[in-house]
N, C-alpha and C positions, 0 to 999 in steps of 0.2 A: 302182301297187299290183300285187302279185301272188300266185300262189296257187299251192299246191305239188301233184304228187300224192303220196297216202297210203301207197299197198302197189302190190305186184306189183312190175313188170322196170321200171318206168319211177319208182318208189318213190325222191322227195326232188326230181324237176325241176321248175324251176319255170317256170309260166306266164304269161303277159300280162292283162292285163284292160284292157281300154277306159275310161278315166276315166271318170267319172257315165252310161256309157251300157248298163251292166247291173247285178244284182244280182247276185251269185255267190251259189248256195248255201252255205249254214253250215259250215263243218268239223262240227262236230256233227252237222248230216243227212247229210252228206253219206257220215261214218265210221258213222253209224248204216247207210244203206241198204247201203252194201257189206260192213259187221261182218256183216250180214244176212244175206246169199248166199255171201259169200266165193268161189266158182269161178263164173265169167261164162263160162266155155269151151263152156257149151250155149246159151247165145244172140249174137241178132242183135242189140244194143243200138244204140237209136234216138232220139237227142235231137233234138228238137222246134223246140226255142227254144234253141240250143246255147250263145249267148255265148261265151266263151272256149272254150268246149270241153272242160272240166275234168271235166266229169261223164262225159260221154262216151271224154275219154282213160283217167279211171280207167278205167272201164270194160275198154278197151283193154290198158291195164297188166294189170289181174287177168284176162287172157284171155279176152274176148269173142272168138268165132271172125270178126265184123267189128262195122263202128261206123259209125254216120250219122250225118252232125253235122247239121241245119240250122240257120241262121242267116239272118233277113232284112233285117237290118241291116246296108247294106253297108260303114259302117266299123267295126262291129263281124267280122264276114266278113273283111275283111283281117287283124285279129289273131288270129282262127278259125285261118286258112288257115296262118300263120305259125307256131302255136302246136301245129299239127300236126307241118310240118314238123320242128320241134326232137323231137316226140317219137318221128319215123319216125327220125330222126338215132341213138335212142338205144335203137327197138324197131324193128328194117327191116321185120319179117315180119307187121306188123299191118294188114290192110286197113280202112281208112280213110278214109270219100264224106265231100264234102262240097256242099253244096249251100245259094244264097240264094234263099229263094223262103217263102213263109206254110207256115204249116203245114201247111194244110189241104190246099194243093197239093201239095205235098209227099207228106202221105198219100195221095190220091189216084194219085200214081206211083208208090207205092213197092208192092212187093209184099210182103204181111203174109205173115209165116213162123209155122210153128207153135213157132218157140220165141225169136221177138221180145221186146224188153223195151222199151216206148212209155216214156221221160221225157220229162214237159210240166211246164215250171214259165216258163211267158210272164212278165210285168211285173203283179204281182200286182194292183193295180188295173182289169185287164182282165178283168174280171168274165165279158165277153159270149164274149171267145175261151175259157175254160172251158165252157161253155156249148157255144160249137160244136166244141169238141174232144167233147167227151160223145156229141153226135149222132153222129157221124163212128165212135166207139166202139163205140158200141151197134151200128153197123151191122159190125162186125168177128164173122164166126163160123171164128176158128182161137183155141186157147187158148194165152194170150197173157199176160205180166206186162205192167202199167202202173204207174207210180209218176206223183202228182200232187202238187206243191209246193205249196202257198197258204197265206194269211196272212188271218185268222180276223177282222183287222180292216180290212184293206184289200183281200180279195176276199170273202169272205163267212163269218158263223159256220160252226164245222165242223159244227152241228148241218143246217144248208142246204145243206154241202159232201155231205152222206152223203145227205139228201133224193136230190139229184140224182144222186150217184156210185152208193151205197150206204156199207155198212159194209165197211171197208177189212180183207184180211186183217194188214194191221201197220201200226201208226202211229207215228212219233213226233214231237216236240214239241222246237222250239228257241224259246223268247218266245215269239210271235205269229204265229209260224212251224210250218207242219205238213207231214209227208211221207205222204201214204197212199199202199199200195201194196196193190193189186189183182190177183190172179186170175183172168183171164177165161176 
């Protein structure tokens, strides 16, 4: 299977995915979050749980000034790292980390910029890593975009998703499938 990106310098390449060992985002979220912002050139984009790295290379296509991929899976990590390389091949001047390791490590060494962009979209059944991604959150004081992925039957109603997050400044909805994106 593979996945393409949308827009920007890297618009139509396509990517890898790990057979049964991630979800990819929707095309539909995925065109929804970046139809949204359209110029990424004032942030740090930082994916979490990167899997292929799709989100994050968008990201990269449409200008983020850099990009952090994490990924803790390390045969996922290999098609990461791979899926990179093709897009430096095709964008040379994009800086580009990568790194396997939890997330929460992860944040923990990274240093939070004031015009960072946090995507966490884990394995939606992982109720408990939302949950400590939130803590971890709240304790961030630079304002900051965060985008949170989940799935209303398999992590939790959105109405528990905004208990914990709050209300999201833009949502939207593919199935069972939700993208809030926050303001901090």
């Amino acid at each position: 299977m593979s996945i393409q990106i949308l827009g920007g310098n890297a618009k139509g390449l396509k990517l890898s995915t790990p057979q049964n060992l991630i979800r990819p985002t929707s095309v539909l979220l995925k065109r929804r979050l970046f139809d949204s912002i359209q110029d990424f050139s004032n942030y740090e984009f930082v994916d979490l749980c990167a899997g292929s790295g799709a989100i994050g290379l968008e990201a990269a296509s449409r200008g983020a000034s850099s990009v952090y991929l994490n990924e803790m899976n390390g045969k996922v990590f290999q098609v990461l790292k791979s899926n990179v390389q093709d897009f430096q091949k095709r964008c040379e001047t994009k800086e580009i980390k990568t790194s396997k390791m939890s997330f929460d490590k992860f944040l923990k060494s990274y240093q939070i910029q004031d015009n960072s962009f946090l995507f966490f979209d884990p394995p939606y059944e992982k109720q408990d890593l939302y949950l400590q991604f939130l803590d971890i959150i709240k304790s961030i004081n630079a304002p900051i975009k965060v985008a949170v992925e989940f799935c209303r039957q398999k992590t939790m109603p959105c109405e528990k998703m905004e208990e914990y997050f709050g209300k999201p400044e833009r949502s939207y909805q593919q199935g069972t499938s939700f993208l809030y994106i926050y303001d901090l």
